[in-house]
MMTF fields as JSON, N, C-alpha, C and O atoms, coordinates in Angstrom:
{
  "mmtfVersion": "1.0.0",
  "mmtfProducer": "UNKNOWN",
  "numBonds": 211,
  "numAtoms": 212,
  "numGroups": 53,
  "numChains": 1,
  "numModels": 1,
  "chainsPerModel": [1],
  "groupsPerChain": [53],
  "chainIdList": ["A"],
  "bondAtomList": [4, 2, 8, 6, 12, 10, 16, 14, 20, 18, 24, 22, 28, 26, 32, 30, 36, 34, 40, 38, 44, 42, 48, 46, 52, 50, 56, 54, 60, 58, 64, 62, 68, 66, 72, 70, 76, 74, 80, 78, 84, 82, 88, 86, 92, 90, 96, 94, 100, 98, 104, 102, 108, 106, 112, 110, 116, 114, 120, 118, 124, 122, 128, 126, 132, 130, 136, 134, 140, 138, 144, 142, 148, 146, 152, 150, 156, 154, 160, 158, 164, 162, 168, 166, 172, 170, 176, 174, 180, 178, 184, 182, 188, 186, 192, 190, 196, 194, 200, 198, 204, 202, 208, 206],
  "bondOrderList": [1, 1, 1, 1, 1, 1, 1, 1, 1, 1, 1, 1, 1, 1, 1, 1, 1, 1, 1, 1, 1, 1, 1, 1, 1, 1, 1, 1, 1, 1, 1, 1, 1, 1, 1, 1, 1, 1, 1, 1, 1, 1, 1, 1, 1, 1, 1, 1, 1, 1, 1, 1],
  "groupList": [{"groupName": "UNK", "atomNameList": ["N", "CA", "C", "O"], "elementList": ["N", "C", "C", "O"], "formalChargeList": [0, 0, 0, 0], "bondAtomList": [1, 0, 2, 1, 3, 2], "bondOrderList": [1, 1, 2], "singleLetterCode": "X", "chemCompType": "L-PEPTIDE LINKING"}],
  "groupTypeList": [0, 0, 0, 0, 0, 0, 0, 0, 0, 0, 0, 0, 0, 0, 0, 0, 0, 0, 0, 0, 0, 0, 0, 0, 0, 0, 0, 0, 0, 0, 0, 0, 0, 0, 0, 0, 0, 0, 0, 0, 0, 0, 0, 0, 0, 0, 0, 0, 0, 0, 0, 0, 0],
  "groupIdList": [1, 2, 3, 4, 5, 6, 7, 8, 9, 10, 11, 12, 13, 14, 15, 16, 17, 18, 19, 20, 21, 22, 23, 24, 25, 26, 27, 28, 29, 30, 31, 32, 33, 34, 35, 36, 37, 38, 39, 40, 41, 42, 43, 44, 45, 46, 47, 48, 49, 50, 51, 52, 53],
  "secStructList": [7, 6, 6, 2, 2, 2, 2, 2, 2, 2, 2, 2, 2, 2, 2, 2, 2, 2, 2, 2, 2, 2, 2, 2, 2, 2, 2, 2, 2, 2, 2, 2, 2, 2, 2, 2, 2, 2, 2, 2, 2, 6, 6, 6, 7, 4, 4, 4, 6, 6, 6, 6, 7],
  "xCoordList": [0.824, 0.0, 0.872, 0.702, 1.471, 2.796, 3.742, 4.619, 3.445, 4.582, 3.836, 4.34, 2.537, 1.593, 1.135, 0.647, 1.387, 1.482, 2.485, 2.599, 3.296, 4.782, 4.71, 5.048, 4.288, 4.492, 3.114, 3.591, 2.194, 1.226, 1.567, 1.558, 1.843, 2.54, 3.566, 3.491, 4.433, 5.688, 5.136, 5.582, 4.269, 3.76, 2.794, 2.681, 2.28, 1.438, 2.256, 1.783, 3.83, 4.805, 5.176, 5.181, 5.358, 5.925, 5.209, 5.741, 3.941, 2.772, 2.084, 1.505, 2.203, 2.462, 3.654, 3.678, 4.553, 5.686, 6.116, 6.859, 5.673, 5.457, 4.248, 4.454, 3.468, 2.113, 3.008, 3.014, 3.702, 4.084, 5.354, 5.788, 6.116, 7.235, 6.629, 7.057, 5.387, 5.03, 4.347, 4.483, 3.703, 3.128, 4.201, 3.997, 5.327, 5.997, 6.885, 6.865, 7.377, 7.811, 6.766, 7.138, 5.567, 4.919, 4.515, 4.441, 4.377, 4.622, 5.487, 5.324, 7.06, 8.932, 8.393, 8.493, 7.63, 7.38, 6.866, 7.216, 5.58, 4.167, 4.91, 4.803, 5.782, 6.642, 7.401, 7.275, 8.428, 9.348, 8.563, 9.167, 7.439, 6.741, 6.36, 6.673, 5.442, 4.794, 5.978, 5.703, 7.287, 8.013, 8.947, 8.855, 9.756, 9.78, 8.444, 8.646, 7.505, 5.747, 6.36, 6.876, 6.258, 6.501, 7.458, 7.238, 8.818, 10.222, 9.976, 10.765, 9.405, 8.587, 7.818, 7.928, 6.77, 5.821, 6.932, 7.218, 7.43, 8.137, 9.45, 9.803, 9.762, 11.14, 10.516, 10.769, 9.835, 9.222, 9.702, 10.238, 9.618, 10.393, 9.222, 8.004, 10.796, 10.131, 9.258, 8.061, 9.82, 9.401, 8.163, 7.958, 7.092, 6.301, 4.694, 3.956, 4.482, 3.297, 3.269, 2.387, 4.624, 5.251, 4.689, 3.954, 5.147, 4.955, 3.751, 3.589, 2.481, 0.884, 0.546, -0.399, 0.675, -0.081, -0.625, -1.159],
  "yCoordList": [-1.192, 0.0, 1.263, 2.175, 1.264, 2.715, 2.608, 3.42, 1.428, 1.484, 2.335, 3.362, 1.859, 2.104, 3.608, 4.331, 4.132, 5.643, 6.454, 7.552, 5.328, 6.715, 6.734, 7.796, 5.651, 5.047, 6.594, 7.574, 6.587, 7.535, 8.949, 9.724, 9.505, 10.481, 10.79, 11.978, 10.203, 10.345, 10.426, 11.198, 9.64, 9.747, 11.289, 12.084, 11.187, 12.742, 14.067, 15.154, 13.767, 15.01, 14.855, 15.795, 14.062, 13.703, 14.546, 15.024, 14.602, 14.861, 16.27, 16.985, 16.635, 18.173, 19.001, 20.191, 18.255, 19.136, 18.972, 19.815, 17.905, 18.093, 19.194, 19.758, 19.322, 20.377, 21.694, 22.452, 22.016, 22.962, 23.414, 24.543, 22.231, 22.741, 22.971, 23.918, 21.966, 21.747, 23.612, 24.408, 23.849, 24.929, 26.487, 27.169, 26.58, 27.357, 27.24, 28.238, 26.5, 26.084, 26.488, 27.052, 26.06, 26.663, 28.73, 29.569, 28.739, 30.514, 31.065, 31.959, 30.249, 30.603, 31.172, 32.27, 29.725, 29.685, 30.629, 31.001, 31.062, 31.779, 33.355, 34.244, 33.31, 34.499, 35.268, 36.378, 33.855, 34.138, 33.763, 33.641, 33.65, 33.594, 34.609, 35.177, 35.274, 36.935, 38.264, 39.265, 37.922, 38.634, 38.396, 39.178, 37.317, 36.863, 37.832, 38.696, 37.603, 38.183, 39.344, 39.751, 40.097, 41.702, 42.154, 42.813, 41.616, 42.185, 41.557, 42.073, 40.954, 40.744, 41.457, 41.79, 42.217, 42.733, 44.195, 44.846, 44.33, 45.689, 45.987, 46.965, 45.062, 44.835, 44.879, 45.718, 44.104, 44.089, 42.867, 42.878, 41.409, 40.186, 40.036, 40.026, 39.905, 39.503, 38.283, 38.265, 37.276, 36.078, 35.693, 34.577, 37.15, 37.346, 36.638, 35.842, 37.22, 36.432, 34.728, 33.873, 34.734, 33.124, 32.321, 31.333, 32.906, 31.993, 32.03, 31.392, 32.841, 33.553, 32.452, 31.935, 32.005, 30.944, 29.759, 29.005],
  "zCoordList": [0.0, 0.0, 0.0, -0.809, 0.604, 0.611, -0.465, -0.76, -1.06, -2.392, -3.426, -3.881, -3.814, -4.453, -4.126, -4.996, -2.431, -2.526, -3.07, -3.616, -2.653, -3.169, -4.616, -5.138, -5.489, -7.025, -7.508, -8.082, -7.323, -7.594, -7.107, -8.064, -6.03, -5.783, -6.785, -7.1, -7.361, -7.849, -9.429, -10.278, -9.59, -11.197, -11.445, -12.378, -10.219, -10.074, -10.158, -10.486, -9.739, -9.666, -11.24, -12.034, -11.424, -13.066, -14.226, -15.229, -13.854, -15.276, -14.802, -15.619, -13.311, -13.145, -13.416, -13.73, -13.261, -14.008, -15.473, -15.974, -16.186, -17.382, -18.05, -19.125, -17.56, -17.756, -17.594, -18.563, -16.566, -16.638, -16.988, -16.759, -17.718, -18.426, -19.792, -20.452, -20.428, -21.973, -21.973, -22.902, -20.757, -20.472, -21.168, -22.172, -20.105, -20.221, -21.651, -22.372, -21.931, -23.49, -24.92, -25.949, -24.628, -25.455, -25.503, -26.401, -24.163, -24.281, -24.948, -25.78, -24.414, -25.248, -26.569, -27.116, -26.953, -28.784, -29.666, -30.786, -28.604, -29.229, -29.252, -30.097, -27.842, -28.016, -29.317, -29.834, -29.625, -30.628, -32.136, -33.201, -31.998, -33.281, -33.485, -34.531, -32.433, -32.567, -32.992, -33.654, -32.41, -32.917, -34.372, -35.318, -34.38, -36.234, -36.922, -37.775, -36.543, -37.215, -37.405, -38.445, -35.911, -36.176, -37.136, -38.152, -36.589, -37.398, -39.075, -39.866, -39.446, -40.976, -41.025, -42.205, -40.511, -41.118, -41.339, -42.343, -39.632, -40.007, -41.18, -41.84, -41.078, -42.726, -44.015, -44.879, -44.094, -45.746, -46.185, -47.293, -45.359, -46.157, -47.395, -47.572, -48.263, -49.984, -49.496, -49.783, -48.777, -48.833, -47.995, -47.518, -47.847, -46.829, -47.561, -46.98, -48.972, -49.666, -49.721, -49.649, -49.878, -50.436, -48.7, -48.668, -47.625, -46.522, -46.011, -44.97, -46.638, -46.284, -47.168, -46.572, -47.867, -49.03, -48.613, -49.426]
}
């Protein structure tokens, strides 16, 4: 019975801190996407219609 607590406890720390690393990793992303966005819209990439398609 206490194996089976610690075994669930430990799987429960596992898949909360995966939630909140997949969590914070995906913000990193959405971050450095919105800006690539900006510094393209603000430059003028030629290759800006070509990647809208």
């Amino acid at each position: 019975m206490i194996i089976g607590l610690m075994l669930g406890s430990f799987i429960g720390i596992i898949l909360v801190s995966w939630k909140i690393i997949n969590r914070y990793l995906s913000d990193e992303l959405n971050k450095a996407i919105e800006k690539l966005q900006n510094q393209r819209d603000i430059v003028g990439c030629p290759g800006k219609n070509r990647l809208n398609k």
